[in-house]
C-alpha positions in Angstrom: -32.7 -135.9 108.4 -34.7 -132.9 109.3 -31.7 -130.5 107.4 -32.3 -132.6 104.2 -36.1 -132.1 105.0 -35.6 -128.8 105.0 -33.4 -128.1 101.8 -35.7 -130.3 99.6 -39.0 -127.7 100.9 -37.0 -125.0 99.7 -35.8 -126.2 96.4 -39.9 -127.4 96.3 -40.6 -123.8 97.2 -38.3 -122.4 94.4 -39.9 -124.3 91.4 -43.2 -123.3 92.5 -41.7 -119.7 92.4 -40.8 -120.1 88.6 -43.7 -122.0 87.7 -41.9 -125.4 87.6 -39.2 -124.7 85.6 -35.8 -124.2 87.4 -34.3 -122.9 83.7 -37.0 -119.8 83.5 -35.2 -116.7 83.9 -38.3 -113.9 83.7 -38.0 -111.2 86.0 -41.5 -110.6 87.6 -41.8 -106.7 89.0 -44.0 -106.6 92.5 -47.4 -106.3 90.6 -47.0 -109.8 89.2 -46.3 -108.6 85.6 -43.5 -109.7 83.4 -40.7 -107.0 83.0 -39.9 -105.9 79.2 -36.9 -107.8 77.7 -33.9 -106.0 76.4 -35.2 -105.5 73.0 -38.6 -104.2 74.0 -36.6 -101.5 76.1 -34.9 -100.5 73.3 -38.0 -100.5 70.9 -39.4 -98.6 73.5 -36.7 -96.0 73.9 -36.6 -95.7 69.8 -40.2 -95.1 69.7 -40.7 -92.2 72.3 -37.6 -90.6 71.6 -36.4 -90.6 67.3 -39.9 -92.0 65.9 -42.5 -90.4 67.4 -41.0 -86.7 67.6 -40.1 -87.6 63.5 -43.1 -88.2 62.6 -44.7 -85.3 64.7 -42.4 -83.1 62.8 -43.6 -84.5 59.7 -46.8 -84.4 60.4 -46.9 -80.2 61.1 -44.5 -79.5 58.4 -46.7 -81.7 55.5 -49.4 -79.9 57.0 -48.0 -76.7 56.9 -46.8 -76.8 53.7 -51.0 -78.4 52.0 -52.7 -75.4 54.1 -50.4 -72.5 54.7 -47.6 -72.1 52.3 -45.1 -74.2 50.4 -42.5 -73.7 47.4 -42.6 -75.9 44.0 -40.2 -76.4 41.0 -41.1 -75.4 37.5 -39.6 -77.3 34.8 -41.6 -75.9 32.0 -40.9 -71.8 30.3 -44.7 -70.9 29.8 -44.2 -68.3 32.4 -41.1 -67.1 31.0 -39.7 -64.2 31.0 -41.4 -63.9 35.0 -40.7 -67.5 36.2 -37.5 -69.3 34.3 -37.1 -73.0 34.3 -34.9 -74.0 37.3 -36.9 -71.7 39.7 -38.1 -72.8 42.9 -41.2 -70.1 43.4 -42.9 -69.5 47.2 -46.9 -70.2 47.1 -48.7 -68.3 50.0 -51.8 -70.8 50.4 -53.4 -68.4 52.5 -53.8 -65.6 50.2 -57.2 -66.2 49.4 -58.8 -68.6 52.0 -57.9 -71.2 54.5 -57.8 -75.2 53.9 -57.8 -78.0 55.9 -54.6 -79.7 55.3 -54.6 -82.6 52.6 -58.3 -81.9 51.7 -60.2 -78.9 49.8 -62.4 -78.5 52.5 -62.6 -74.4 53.1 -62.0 -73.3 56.7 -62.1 -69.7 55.7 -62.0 -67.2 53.0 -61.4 -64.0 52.8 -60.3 -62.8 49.2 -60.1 -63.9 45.7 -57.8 -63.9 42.9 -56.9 -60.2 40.8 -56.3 -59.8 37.6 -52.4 -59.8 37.2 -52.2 -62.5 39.9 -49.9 -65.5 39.3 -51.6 -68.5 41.0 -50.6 -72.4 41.4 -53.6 -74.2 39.9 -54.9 -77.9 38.9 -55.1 -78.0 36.1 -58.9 -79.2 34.5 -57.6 -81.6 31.7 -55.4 -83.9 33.8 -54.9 -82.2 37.6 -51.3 -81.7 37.4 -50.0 -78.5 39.3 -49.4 -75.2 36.7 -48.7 -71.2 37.4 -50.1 -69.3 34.9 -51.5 -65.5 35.3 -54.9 -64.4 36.1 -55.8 -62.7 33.1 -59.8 -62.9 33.5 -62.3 -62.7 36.6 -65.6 -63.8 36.8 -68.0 -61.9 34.3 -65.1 -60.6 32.1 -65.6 -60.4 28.4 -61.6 -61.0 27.0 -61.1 -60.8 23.4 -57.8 -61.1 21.9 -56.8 -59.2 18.2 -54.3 -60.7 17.2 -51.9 -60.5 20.6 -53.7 -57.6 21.7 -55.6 -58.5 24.8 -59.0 -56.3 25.3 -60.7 -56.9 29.0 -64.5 -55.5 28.8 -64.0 -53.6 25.4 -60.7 -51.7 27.1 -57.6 -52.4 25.8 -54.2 -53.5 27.1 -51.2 -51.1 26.6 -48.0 -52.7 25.8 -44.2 -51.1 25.6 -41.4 -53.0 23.8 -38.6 -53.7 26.2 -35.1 -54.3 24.8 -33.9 -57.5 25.1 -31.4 -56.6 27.5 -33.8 -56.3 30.2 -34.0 -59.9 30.1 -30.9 -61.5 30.4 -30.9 -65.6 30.9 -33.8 -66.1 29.4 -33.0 -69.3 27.0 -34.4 -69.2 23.8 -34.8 -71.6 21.0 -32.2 -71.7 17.8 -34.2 -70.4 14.7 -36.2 -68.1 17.3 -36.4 -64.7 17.8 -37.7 -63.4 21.2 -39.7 -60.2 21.7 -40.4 -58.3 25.1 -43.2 -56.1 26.1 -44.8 -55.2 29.5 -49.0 -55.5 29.2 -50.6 -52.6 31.2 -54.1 -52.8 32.2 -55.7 -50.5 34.7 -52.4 -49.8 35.8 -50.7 -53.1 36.9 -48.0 -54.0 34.8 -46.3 -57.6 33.9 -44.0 -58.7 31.2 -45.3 -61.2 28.5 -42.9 -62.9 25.9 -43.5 -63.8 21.9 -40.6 -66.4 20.4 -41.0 -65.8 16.7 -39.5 -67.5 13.9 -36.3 -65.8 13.0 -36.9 -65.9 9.0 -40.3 -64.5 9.1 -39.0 -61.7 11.1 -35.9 -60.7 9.0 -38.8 -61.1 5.3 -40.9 -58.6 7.5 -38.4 -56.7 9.2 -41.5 -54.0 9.8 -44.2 -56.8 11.5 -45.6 -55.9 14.4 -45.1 -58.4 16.4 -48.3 -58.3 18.4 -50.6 -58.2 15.2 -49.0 -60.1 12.9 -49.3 -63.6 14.5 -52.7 -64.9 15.8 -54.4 -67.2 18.2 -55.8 -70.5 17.2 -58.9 -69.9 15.6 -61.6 -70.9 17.7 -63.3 -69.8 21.2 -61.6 -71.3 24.5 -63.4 -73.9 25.9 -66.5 -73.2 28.2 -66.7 -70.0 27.5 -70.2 -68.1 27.3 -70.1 -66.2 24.3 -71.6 -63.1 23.7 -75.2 -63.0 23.0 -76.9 -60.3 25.1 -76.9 -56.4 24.4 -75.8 -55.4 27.5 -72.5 -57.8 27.0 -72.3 -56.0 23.6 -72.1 -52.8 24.7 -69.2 -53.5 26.7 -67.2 -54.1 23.7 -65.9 -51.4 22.0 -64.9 -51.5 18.1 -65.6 -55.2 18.2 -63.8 -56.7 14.6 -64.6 -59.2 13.5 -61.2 -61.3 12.9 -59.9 -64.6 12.2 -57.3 -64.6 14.5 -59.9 -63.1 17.0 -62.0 -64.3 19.8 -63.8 -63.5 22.5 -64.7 -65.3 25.4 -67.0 -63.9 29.0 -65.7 -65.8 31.7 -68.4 -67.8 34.0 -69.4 -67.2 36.9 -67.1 -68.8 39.7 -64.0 -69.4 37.1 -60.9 -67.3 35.9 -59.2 -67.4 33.1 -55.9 -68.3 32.8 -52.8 -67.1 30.6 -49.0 -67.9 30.6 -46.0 -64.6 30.1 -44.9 -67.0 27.2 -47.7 -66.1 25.3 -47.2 -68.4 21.9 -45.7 -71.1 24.3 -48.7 -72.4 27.0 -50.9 -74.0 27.4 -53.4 -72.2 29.5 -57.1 -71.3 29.5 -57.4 -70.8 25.5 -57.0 -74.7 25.6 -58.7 -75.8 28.4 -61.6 -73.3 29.4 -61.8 -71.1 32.3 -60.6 -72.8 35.9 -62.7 -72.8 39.1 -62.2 -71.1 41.9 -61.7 -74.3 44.1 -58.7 -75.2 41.8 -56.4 -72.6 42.9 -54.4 -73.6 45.0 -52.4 -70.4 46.2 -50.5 -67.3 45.2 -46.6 -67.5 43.9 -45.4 -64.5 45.2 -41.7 -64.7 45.0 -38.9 -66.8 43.3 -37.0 -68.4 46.7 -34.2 -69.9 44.6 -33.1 -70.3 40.9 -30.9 -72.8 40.0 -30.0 -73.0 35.7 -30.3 -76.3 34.0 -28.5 -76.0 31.2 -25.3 -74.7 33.6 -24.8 -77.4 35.4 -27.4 -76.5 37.7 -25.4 -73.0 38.8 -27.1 -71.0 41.1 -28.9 -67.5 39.6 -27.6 -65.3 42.4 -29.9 -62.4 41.0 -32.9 -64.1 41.0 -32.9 -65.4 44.6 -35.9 -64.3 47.3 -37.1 -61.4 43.8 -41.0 -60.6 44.4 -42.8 -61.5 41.0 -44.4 -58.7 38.9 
C-alpha cells in the first residue's frame, strides 16, 4: 500500500508540474519563462541575420544616393548632342551643399551653380526631375537675337562643328541638324538646332542661328528691364521680334537645354530656385542605345560632360 501511496504523489506531483495537464509539452527554462518554439527560432534567426542587415544596407545606400550622389536615366534629347537618350548620367549631390537625406533640409553649403553647369532640377511646373544647363545666375540680364545668346550686353561666340563630330546622335526624318560650340567667357559647350530640311535647301545661305527665332514673348518671372543702370549693361540692345530679354531674380537660375529648338527649359517656365537643384551631372556612367536593341555605346561610358 505504501508503494501505490507513493506512485500516486508522484504522478500528483507531475500534473502540478505541467499545470494540470499531463498532454502540455512547453519547455520552461530555469527563470520560469516559456522557451521559443521552433518557428519563433527561426523567425528569430531570419530577422537578425538576412532582414535586418538588408534593410541596414538599404537604408545607407537610399540614403547615400538622396544626400551624397546618385545616377539617373534620361529618356528625353533636350540635352542632346551632351547627354543622348539611353544615358545613365552621375549627379554629385554634394557639389553645392549638403542635404539631409529624403528632405531639403540644408546641412551645409558651400558653393553654387556656374554658368555652363549641367544640373538635375525639379522642375517648377510639375516637379518632375530634368538636366538642363545653367545658362543664367542671379542678377543676369540674358537676351536672345535670334539664337544668339547675349549675358549682360556680351555676346556668345559660336563655331560650326561638322557633323562628324557628332556621331549617334539620332535625328528626325525631314530634319536637318546643325552643330556649334557656344563660348562665353571662355567655357565652351556644344548646343544643337534640328531644322527643317526644305527650308534649309530654299535658303541654302541661312544662317542658322539668325534665321529661326524664339517664341515671342518674355520667359516667365522674369524682371524686365526698367532701370538705367540695367540698361547700360546692354550693349546695341535691338529691338526684335524674335528677341527677348529677361534679368534673372535674385536666388533663381535660368535654365537652357543643348537641344536648343527642342526643350523645354526656363523660356517656358521662368527662372528655377536655388532650392530646386538637386545636384551636378558630371559624367555619363553608361550609355546604352534604344533604338539598337539597347547596345551598349562603348565610347560614351564614365566621359566627363562639357
Amino acid at each position: 500500500m505504501s508503494g501505490k501511496g507513493e506512485d500516486a504523489k508522484r504522478a500528483g506531483s507531475g500534473k502540478a508540474a505541467t499545470g494540470g495537464n499531463p498532454s502540455a509539452d512547453a519547455v520552461t527554462n530555469p527563470g520560469g519563462r516559456t522557451a521559443p518554439s521552433l518557428w519563433q527560432r527561426q523567425g528569430q534567426i531570419l530577422w537578425s541575420e538576412w532582414i535586418k542587415p538588408l534593410l541596414i544596407i538599404a537604408l545607407v545606400m537610399f540614403s547615400f544616393r538622396s544626400a551624397v550622389a546618385d545616377w539617373n536615366d534620361v529618356p528625353t534629347g533636350s540635352m542632346k548632342p551632351t547627354i543622348l537618350e539611353g544615358d545613365r548620367i552621375f549627379i554629385n549631390k554634394v557639389a553645392y551643399d549638403l542635404k539631409f537625406p529624403f528632405t531639403r533640409w540644408r546641412l551645409a553649403q558651400w558653393g553654387d551653380p556656374e554658368w555652363g553647369d549641367v544640373v538635375v532640377l525639379r522642375s517648377p511646373e510639375d516637379a518632375k526631375r530634368l538636366v538642363k544647363r545653367v545658362i543664367g545666375l542671379p542678377g543676369d540680364i540674358l537676351e536672345i537675337r535670334g539664337m544668339y545668346l547675349y549675358r549682360n550686353g556680351e555676346p556668345a561666340h559660336y563655331l560650326k562643328r561638322p557633323e562628324a563630330d557628332f556621331t549617334g546622335v539620332d535625328i528626325r526624318q525631314g530634319q536637318t541638324p546643325f552643330y556649334f560650340d557656344e563660348d562665353i567667357e571662355g567655357r565652351q559647350h556644344p548646343i544643337m538646332l534640328t531644322l527643317n530640311t526644305e527650308e534649309v535647301r530654299k535658303y541654302r545661305s541661312l544662317d542658322p542661328l539668325n534665321s529661326f527665332g524664339q517664341p515671342l514673348f518674355t520667359p516667365k518671372n522674369c524682371r524686365s528691364v526698367s532701370s538705367t543702370e540695367d540698361l547700360k549693361r546692354l550693349r546695341d540692345v535691338r529691338a526684335r521680334r524674335d528677341s527677348w530679354v529677361c534679368i534673372v531674380p535674385d536666388g533663381h537660375y535660368f535654365m537652357m537645354g543643348d537641344n536648343r529648338l527642342n526643350s523645354r527649359d526656363s523660356r517656358y517656365f521662368g527662372p528655377v530656385q536655388r532650392s530646386e537643384i538637386l545636384g551636378q551631372a558630371t559624367a555619363v556612367a553608361l550609355s546604352l542605345n534604344r533604338n539598337d536593341y539597347y547596345k551598349p555605346r562603348w565610347h560614351r561610358f564614365f566621359t566627363p560632360l562639357p
